[in-house]
N, C-alpha and C positions, 0 to 999 in steps of 0.2 A: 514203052515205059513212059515219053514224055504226055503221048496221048493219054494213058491211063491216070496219070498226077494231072492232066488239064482237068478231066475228067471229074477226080475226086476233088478237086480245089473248088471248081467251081458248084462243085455239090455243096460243100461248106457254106460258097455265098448264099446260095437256095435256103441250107437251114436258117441264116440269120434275117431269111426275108420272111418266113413263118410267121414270127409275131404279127407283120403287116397283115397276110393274109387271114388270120385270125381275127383282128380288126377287124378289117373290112368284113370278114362275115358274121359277128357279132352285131357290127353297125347295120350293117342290111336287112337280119333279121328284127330288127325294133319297127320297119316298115309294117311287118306284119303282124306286128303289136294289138292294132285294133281292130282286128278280127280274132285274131287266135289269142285271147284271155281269159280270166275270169269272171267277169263283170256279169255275164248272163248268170251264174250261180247263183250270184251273192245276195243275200237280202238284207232287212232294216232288223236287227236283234240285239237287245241288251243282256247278252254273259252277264254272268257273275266274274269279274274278272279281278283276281289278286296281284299283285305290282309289288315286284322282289326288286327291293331299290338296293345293292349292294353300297355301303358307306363305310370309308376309312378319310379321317380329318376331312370331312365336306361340310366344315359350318361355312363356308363362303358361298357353298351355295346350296345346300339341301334346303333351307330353307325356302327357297325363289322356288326350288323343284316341286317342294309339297302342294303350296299354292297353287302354278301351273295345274299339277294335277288335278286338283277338289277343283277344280273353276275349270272344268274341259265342259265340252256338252255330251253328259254322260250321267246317269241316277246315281245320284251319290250311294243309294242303296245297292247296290251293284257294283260297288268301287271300294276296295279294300287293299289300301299302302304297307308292305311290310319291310320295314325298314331292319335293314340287318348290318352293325353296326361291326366292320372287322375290329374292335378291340383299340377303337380311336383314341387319340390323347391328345385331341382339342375341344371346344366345345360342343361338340357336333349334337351328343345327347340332350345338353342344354335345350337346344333351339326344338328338335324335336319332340322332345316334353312339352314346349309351349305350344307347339301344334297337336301336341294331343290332346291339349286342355281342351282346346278348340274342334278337333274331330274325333272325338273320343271311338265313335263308331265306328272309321273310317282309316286308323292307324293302329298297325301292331309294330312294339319296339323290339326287336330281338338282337339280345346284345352275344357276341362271341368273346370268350374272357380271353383267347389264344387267338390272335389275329397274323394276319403277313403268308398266311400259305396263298394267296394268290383269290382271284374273284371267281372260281367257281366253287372252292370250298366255301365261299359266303354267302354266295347262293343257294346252296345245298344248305345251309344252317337256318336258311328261310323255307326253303321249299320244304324242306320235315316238317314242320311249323305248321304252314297251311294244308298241307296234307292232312295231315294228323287233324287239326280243324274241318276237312270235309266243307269247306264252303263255297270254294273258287271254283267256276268252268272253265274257264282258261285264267292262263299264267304269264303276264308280260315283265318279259323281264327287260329290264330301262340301266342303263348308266346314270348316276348318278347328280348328272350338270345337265342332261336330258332338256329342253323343250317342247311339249308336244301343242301342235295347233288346237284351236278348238274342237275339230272335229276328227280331228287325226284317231281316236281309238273305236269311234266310231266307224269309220271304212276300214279300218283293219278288223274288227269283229263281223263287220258285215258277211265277210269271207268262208270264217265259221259256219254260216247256214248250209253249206255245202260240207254232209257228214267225212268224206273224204280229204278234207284241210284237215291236216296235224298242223301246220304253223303257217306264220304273216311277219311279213318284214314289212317295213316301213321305211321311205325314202329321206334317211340322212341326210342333212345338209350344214356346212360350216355358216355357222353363224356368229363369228365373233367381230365384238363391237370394234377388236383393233384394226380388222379390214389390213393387215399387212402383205408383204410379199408372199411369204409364206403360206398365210391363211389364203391368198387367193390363189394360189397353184392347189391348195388341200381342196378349195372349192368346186375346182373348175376338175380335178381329179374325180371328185365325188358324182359329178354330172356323165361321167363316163364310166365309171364302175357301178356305179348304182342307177342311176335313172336310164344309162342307154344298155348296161350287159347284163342288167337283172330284167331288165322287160324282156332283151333276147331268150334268156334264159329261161324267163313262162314261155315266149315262144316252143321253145327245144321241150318246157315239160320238166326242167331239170333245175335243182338250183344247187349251187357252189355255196355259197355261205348268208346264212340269213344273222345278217350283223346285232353284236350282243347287247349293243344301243338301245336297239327298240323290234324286240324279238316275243310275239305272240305265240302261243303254245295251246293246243287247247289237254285239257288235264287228263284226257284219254291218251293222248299221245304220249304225255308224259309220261307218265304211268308206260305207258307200252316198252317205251326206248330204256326204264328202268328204275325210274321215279327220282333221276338226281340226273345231275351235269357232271358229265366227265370232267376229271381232275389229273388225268395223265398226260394231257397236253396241255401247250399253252394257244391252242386255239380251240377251246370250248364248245363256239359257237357253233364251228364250221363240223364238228363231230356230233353235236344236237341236228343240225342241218341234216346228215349225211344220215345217220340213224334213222331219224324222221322217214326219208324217203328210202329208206330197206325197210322199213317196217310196214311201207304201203300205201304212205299217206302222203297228199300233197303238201308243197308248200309254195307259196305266194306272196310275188311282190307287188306290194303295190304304191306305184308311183304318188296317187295323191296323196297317202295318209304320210303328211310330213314330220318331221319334227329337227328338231334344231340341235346342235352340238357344239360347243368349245374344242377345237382342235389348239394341238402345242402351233408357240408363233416362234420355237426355234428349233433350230437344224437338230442340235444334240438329242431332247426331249421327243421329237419328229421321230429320228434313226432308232430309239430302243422302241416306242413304240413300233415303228412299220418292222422292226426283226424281229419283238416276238411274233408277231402276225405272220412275217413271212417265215422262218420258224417251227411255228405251229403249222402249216398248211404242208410243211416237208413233211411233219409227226403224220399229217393226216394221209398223206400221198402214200403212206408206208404202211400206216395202222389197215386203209383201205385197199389192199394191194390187189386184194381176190375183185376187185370192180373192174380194174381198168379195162377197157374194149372186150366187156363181156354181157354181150346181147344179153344173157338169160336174168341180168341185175334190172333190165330194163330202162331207161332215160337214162340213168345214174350209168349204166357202163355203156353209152352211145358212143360212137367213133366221134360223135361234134362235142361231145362236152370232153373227153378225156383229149381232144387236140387242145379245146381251151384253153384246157384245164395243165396241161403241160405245155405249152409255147409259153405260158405266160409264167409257171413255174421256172423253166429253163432260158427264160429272156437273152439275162449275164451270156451263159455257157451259148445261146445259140450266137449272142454277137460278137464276142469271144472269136469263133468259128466264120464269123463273115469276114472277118480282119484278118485273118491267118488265109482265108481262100483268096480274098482283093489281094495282099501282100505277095501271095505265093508264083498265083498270075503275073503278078508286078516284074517277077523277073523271068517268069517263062514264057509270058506273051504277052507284052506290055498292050499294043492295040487290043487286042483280046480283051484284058485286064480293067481299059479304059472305057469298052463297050458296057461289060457288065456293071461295071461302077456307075454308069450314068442312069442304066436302067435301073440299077440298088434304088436312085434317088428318084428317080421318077414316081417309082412303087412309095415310097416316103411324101412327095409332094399328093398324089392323092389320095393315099390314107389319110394326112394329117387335113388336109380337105375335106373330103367326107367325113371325116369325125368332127371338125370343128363346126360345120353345117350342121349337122345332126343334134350336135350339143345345144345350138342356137334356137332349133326348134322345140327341142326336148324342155329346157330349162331357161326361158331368153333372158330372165330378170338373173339369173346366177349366171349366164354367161356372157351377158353383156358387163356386171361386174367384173367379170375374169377375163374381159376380151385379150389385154395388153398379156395373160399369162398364159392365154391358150394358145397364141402363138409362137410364144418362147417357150411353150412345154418340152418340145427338144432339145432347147440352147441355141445360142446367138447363132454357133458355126453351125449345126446342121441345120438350121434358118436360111442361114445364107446359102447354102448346098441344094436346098429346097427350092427358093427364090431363084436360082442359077438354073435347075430343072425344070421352070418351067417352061422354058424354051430351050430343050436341050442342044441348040446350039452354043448356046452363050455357054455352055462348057467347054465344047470343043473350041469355039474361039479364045478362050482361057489359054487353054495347054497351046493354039499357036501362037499364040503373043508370048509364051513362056521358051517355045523353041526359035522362031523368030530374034529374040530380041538379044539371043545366045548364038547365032549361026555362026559357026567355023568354031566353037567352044562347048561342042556335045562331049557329055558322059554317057549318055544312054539313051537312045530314042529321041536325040535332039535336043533331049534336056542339060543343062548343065545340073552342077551339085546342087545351087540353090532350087531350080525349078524340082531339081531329083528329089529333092527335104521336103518341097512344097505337098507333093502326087502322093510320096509316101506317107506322110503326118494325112494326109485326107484321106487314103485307103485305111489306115492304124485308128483313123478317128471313130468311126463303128463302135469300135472297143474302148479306144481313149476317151470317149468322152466320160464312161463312168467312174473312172479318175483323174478327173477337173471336181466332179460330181461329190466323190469323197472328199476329195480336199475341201472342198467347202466345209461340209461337216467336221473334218479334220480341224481348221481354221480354228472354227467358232469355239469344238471342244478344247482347243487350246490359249484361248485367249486372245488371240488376235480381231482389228477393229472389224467389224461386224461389214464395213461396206467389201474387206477382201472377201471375206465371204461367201457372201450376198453377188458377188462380181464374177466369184468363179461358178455358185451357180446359176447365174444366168448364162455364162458361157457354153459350161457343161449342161444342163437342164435339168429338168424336176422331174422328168422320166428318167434319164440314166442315173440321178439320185437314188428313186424308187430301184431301180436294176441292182445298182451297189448294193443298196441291203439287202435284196437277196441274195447277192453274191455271198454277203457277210453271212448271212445266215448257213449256207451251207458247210463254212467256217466249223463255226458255232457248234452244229449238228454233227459234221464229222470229228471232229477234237470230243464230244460228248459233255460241253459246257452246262455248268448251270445252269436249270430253269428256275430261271427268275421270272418272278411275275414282277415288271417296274409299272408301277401305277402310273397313268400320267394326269400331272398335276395339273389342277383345274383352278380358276380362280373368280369364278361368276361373271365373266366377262365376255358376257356373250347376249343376244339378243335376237330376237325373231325375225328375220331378214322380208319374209314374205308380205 
């Protein structure tokens, strides 16, 4: 019996070290990045390419957007902006009027008199439009506070030459001119979902979600998958994505073709964003069900993308399960308990190493920005649990200076009460730290000063942040809440970092 619960406990640990292992093999695969890509395909080709700019109150910045665009290095005759207006009630038409004076050839205004159901029905109220027109070969669809480099729509159409591309992502990157705490955890987040597990991802052949930022289509595909963007989730993107490749066709990221984005610089605006995202990716986990680890889907049901694809879905719930196995130990077999604890952190010190290397090479000008957030992307204490692992003695010296300095005053294995609170709160922390995590966000939505905050999460970290909301989300999903689509607000405050 007791062997059997050692047994299952420390299986629990195992599940919560998943995520690591998932890492590290996401991060390993981007080695084989520049051999295994697309770049042999692609050639030099100017689409005709339409740009579904979805706009609700964006006079702050559609404007800066338009321009961006008309001034890329790209034929203007080849370049058709369709501005589809959710039913705004601020100046937004104003401003756009004056740039159509100005490109009269080159802008369609499509206004929606019924606005607020969410951005793929405003996409779809464009994408009829230029269908129906017959002019477009592919269809980029952009957010609205967008950036694109000069040459950025150029190497993503390049891709195109290869009849086999249904679509091209483009490598997002935060570019806001406040440079905050915040924006630089979104930054240095971005160098690792996008630039290191989307290049893995062409690696594997497969891709998870081609973000609705700066998302290329070419109009066959479109047309294939059904001639509109789904409107029954709140992740759009990642079901255009996912379509795409059941329908046959590749999709591709590609790292250089950059472009720039305004992320939210607080916690509250942060959290509804990243839940519907996370959210939406539950909708899609379930709408998709018949893929999961089914060889005959091809890349899209492989055993490497549905581990991804689920370790990273069930983060919360797997650490959750490391907490509850470390505790369990704790009192069934404390040595035992203390072994596998140290190894938990080991496997943590060189993940967060590897990754943070990887990020440096991938991206060095955004992660030398982001240095001081890359390694508090854990938080303070799993830093310090890190720092202590890297010479896994200096742990075990810990816990004897902890029995030691209590000799003839044990409670349990040498510890007294306070060393016992100490061992425990560090097994529990796994799990606790995603509520340090929320409380931050808790904090702010309640009005307290910005540095408690900001304090707790640095303690807790901008990873178990990110965890919390999709705890939240599962909330959300099981209760059957509203789908809200919350827009998040943008303010022109943002600039081309590269």
């Amino acid at each position: 019996m007791i062997i059997g619960l050692k047994i299952l406990l420390t299986f629990f640990v195992l599940l919560g070290a998943l995520p690591l292992f998932a890492s590290l093999y996401q991060f390993f695969l981007v080695i084989f990045h520049s051999k295994l890509n697309h770049y042999q395909l692609a050639r030099p080709i100017t689409p005709k390419v339409a740009v579904v700019i979805p706009s609700w109150n964006e006079a702050d910045v559609i404007g800066n957007t338009i321009e961006h665009l008309l001034s890329m290095d790209y034929p203007l005759e080849s370049l058709k902006l369709y501005l589809v207006d959710d039913a705004s009630t601020d100046n937004t038409f104003e401003i756009v009027n004056e740039k159509l004076k100005l490109y009269p050839d080159n802008i369609r205004y499509v206004k929606r008199e019924k606005g607020g159901e969410g951005k793929a029905h405003t996409l779809n109220a464009g994408i009829k439009v230029l269908l129906e027109e017959d002019w477009a070969e592919a269809i980029l669809i952009i957010d609205a506070d967008i950036l694109f480099e000069e040459k950025t729509l150029r190497k993503m159409v390049r891709h195109l030459a290869d009849p086999d591309v249904g679509a091209v992502m483009a490598y997002i990157k935060e570019g806001s001119v406040s440079n905050t705490l915040v924006h630089k955890f979104v930054a240095f987040e971005y160098i690792c979902a996008q630039a290191a597990s989307r290049r893995a991802q062409n690696v594997l052949g497969v891709t998870a979600c081609l973000a609705g930022g700066a998302q290329l289509l070419t109009k066959e595909n479109l047309i294939a998958i059904g001639g509109k963007i789904d409107t029954s989730s709140l992740a759009e993107d990642t079901f255009t994505t996912f379509n795409t490749q059941l329908a046959g066709r590749k999709t591709i990221f590609d790292p250089y073709a950059i472009v720039w984005a305004e992320e939210p610089n607080c916690l509250v605006a942060l959290w509804k964003q990243r839940l519907r995202w996370a959210r939406g990716n539950i909708q899609v986990t379930k709408a998709f069900k018949h893929i999961w680890l089914n060889k005959k889907i091809g890349n899209l049901g492989s055993f490497s993308f549905s581990f991804i694809w689920f370790t990273i879905m069930l983060m919360p719930l797997l650490m959750i399960l490391s907490s509850i196995g470390l505790t369990g130990l704790f009192f069934l077999d404390f040595p035992y308990s203390w072994f596998i604890f140290k190894q938990f952190w080991i496997l943590n010190t060189f993940t967060d190493l590897f990754v943070i290397l990887t990020c440096n090479f991938l991206d060095p000008k955004t992660a030398k920005r982001t240095r001081l957030e890359g390694l508090l992307f854990p938080g303070i204490i799993s830093l310090c649990l890190i720092i202590l692992s890297v010479y896994p003695n200096l742990l075990d010296k810990l816990l004897d200076i902890m029995v030691l300095a209590n000799e003839g005053n044990h409670l349990y294995f040498g510890l007294d009460f306070k060393s016992f609170i100490i061992v425990f709160f560090l097994y529990l922390w796994v799990a606790l730290c995603m509520v340090v995590s929320f409380m931050a966000y808790y904090t702010e939505k309640k009005g307290f000063p910005l540095f408690i905050s900001r304090t707790l999460l640095l303690i807790g970290g901008y990873g178990p942040f990110l965890c919390a909301v999709t705890f939240a989300s599962y909330i959300k999903e099981i209760t059957k809440s509203e789908m809200k689509w919350d827009k998040t607000q943008k303010t022109g405050n943002l600039q081309k970092n590269g």
